[in-house]
N, C-alpha and C positions, 0 to 999 in steps of 0.2 A: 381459780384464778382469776374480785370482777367476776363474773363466770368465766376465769380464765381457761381451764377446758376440759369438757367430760371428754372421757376418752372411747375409744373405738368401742361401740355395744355390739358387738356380737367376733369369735374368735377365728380367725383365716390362721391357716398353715401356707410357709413358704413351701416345704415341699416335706411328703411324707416318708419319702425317707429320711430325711436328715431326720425329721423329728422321731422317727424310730431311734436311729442313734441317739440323740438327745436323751431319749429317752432311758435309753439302757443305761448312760451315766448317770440318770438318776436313781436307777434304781442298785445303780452299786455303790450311788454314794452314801445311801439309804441304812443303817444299823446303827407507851407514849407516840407519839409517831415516830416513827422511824427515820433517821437522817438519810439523808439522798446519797447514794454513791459517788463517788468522786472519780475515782478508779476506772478505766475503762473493763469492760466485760472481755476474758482471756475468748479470744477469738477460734473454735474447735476450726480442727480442718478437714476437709475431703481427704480422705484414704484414698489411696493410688500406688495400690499392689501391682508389682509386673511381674514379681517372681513368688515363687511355694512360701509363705509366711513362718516365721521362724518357731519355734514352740512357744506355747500359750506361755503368757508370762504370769506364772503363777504365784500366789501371796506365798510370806512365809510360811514353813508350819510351825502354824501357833494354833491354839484351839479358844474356841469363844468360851465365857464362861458356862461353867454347868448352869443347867436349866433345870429347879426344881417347881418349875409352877406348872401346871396341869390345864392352863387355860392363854389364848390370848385372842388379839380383838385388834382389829384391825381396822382403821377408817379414811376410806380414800376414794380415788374418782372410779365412775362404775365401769366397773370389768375392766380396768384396769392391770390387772393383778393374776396372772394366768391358775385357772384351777389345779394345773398340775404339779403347779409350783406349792400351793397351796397344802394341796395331797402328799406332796415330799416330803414339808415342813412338817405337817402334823405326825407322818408315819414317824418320820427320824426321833424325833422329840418325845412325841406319846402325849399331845394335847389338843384340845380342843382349839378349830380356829374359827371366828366368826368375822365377820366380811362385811361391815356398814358402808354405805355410798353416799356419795356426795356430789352436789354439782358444778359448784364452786369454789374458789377460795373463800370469797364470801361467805358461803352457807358454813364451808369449815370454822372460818373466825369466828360467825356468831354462835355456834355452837358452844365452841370452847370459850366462850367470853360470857356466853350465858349458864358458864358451870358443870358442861355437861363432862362426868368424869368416865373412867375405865374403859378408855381406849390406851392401846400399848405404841401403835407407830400410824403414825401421818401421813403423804405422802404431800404438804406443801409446794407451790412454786418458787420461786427467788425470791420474786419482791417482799412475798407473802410469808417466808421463813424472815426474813429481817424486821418486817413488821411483828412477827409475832414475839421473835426474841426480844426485842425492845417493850412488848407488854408482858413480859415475866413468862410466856406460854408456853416454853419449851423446856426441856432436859437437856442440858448439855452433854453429849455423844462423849465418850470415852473412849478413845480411837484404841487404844489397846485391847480393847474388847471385841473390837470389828479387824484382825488380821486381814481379812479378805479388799480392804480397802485399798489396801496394794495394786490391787487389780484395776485399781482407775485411773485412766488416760490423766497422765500431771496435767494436762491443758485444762480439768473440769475440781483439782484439786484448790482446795484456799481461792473460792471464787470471794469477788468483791461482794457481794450480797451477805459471806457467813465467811470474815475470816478464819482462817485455820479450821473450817469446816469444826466450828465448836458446836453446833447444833443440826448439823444435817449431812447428807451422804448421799452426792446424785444417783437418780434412780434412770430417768430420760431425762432428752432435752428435744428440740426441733423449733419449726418454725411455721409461723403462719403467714400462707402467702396467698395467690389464685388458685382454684383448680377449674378447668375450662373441659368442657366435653368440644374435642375438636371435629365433631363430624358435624355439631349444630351450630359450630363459632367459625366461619372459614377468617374471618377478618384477623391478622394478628393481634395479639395482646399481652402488653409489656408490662403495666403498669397500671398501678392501682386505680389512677386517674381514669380511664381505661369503661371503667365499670358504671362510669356516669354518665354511659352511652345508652342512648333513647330503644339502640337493637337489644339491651338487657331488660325491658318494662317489662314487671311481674318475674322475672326469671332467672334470680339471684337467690343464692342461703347464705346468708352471714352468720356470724357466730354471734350468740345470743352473750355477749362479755361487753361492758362496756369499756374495759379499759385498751381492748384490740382495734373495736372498729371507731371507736371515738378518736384513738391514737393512730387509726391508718388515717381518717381525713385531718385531722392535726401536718401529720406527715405531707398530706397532698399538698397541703397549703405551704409546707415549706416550716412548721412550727415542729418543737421540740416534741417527742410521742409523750415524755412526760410533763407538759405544759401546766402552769399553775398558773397561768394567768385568763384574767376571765377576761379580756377581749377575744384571747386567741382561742377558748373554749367555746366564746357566743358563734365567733364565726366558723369553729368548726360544727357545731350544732348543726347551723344556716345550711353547710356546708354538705352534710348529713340527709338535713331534711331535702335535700334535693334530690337526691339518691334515693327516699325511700321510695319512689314508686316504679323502682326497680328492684325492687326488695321482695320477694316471695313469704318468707319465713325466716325469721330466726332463729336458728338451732345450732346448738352447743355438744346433744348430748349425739349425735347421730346424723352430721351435715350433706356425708358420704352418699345417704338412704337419698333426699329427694335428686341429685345429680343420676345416680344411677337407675331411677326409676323413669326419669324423663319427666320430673315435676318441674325442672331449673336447666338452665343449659351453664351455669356457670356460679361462682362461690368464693364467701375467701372462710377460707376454712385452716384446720390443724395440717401437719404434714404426714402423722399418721393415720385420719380417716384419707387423703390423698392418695397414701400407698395401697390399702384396703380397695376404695375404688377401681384403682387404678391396676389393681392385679386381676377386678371384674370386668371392669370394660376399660382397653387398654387406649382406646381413645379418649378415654378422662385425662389430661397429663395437668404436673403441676408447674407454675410458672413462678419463680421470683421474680418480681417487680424489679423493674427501676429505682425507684423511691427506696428501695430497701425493705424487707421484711419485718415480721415479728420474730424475737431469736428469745427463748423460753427455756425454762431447766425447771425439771419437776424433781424433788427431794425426798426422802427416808428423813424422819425425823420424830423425836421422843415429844408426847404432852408432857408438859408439867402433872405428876402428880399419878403416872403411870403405871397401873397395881401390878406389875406384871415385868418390869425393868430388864429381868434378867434375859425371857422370852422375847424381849423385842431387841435387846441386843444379838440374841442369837438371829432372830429372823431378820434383820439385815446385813449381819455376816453370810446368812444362809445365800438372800435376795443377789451377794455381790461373786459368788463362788460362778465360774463362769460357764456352766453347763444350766444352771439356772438361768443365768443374765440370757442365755441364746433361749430359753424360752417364750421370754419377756420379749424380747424380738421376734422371736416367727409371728406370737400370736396378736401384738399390737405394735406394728412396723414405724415406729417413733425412731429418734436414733440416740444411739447406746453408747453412754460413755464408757463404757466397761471395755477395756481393752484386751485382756485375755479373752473374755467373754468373744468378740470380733476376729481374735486369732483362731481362737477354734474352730468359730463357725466357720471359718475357711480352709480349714485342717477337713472336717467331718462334713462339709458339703458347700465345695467349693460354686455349684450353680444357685445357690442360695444367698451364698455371700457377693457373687457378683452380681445380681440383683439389687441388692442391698448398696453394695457402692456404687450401681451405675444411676441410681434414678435419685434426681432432684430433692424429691421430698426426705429419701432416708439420707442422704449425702449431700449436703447445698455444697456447692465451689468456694474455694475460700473466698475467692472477690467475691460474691453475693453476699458473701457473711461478715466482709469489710464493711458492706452496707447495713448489716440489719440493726434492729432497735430492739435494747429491751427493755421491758417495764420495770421501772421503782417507784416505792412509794412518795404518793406525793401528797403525802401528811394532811391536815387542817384542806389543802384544798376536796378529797375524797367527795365530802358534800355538793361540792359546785358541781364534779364529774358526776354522781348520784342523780342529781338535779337536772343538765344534760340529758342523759342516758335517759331519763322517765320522759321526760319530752321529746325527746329522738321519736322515740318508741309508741308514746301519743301523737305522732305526727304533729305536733304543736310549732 
């Protein structure tokens, strides 16, 4: 994603029982550039259950097409992609599943723009599916083919990025905001702005993407996140380089690791390395800003040219059945457009699921999400932002 964002490297359970149960349902259920948006982004809301959740709202019965391929191939952000889900898929199916990683939107693009074929399903961000659509890269999704699509909360259906969801099928979404370890931060902190305080020198992880932390100081300054103009770029640069010598590290793939080790007292990071941290040391919490957040949707979606068609429509009909979706949640605490998926979890373990909607990172408020940003592409300017981002990063 830009390095929009490697995902949580290493796999945490909310609680082992629920994933027992979890798991028994599994195993019974087992035999050119791209034009800018116009459209505002449908705004998800905070869940605020007060009573027993009504039953899982479950897709029709319909069944995905037969699967005669024997193999499929999978390329998306690392560990991403829970192994047990993995293990379902192949058992159910009777095929081979291989698992390539990636670290960015970026690396994904140039890949597939440099030819690289026989991958079956993607897991692209927003800006990064409309981009890609607009260079021929994709398969358009055949929604009758994915019954389980049912299962997705209407508020993440026909986003502005893919209308009518003709090329993609949310997988996560969340947000990039602070996380602060509060035992070593007593000072409050509200706001991005916040972070270009002299008590942070050397002891900040940003995320190694430049379209998040270029687009938070954009933001500071009061400029559009997706700005194409090069003054507001220079000066978010300036703006930048002031910042770096509170800058520790940049990392994208694992931001959670220096915060909890005591390398950094503070970060602007994913919402699901946040929750991850934040379930290890409960003094890590996460903060939405002022200025508004980063607000991101990661996608299921077909390469152009995909030897394997039949298998990757099954495996994101699979990916959206909702005893899988609650897997994809315990084990990378992002949050989950799947709505059945959410019901159950609060069906078959209800201290899991209030976890899940009581903390920031898995649940923003909808005010905080009235504020957030999120990234499109912004075409022909890319270079200038590329160009930025190398000198950010040379301290230049």
């Amino acid at each position: 994603m830009t390095d929009y964002h490697t995902r949580c490297p290493h796999r945490a359970r909310w609680s082992l029982l629920g994933l027992a149960l979890v798991f028994g349902l599994v195993l019974s259920a087992c035999g050119g550039a791209a034009p800018t948006p116009t459209a505002a982004p449908p705004t998800p809301q905070a869940a605020a259950p007060t009573q027993a959740p009504a039953p899982p709202t479950q897709a029709p019965a319909a069944q995905a097409p037969q699967v005669t391929s024997k193999e499929f191939n999978l390329y998306a952000w690392s560990e991403y992609v829970p192994q047990d889900l993995l293990d379902a898929f192949s058992q159910e199916y009777g095929l081979k599943v291989n698992y390539d990683t990636y670290s960015s939107n970026e690396e994904l693009l140039a890949k597939l723009q440099a030819g690289a074929s026989g991958y079956d399903v993607i897991i692209p961000s927003d800006y990064m599916v409309t981009i890609m659509a607009n260079l021929g890269l994709l398969e358009p999704i055949d929604l009758n083919h994915i019954p389980n699509f049912a299962n997705i909360d209407e508020r993440f259906k026909n986003p502005p990025f893919d209308p009518g969801n003709k090329y993609s099928v949310p997988y996560q979404w969340g947000t990039v905001a602070i996380a602060v370890n509060t035992e070593k931060v007593q000072q409050p902190i509200t706001k991005f702005a916040d972070l270009w305080d002299p008590m942070f020198r050397n002891n900040l992880v940003v995320l190694d993407d430049e379209r998040e932390i270029i687009g938070m100081a954009l933001v500071v300054l009061g400029y559009s996140k997706n700005s194409t103009d090069p003054a507001q770029l220079e000066a978010a640069k300036q703006k930048l380089l002031e910042l770096v010598p509170n800058i520790k590290l940049y990392d994208s793939d694992s931001p959670k690791t220096a915060l909890l080790s005591g390398e950094v007292i503070a970060g602007v990071i994913w919402n699901g390395e946040a929750a991850l941290a934040h379930q290890e040391n409960p003094a890590i919490d996460y903060i939405l800003p002022e200025e508004g957040c980063g607000l991101w949707e990661d996608n299921l979606a077909i390469p152009k040219g995909a030897p394997h068609k039949d298998a990757a429509e099954a495996f994101i009909n699979f990916v959206l059945r909702p005893e899988m979706s609650i897997l994809i949640t315990r084990d990378f605490p992002y949050s989950n457009p799947n709505k059945a998926a959410l019901e159950l979890l609060a069906q078959e373990d209800p201290e899991a699921y209030q976890a899940y909607i009581g903390f920031a990172a898995t649940n923003p408020p909808p005010e905080a999400l009235e504020k957030c940003h999120r990234i499109v592409d912004v075409g022909e300017a890319t270079t200038l932002w590329d160009k930025v981002w190398t000198e950010v990063k040379g301290g230049q």
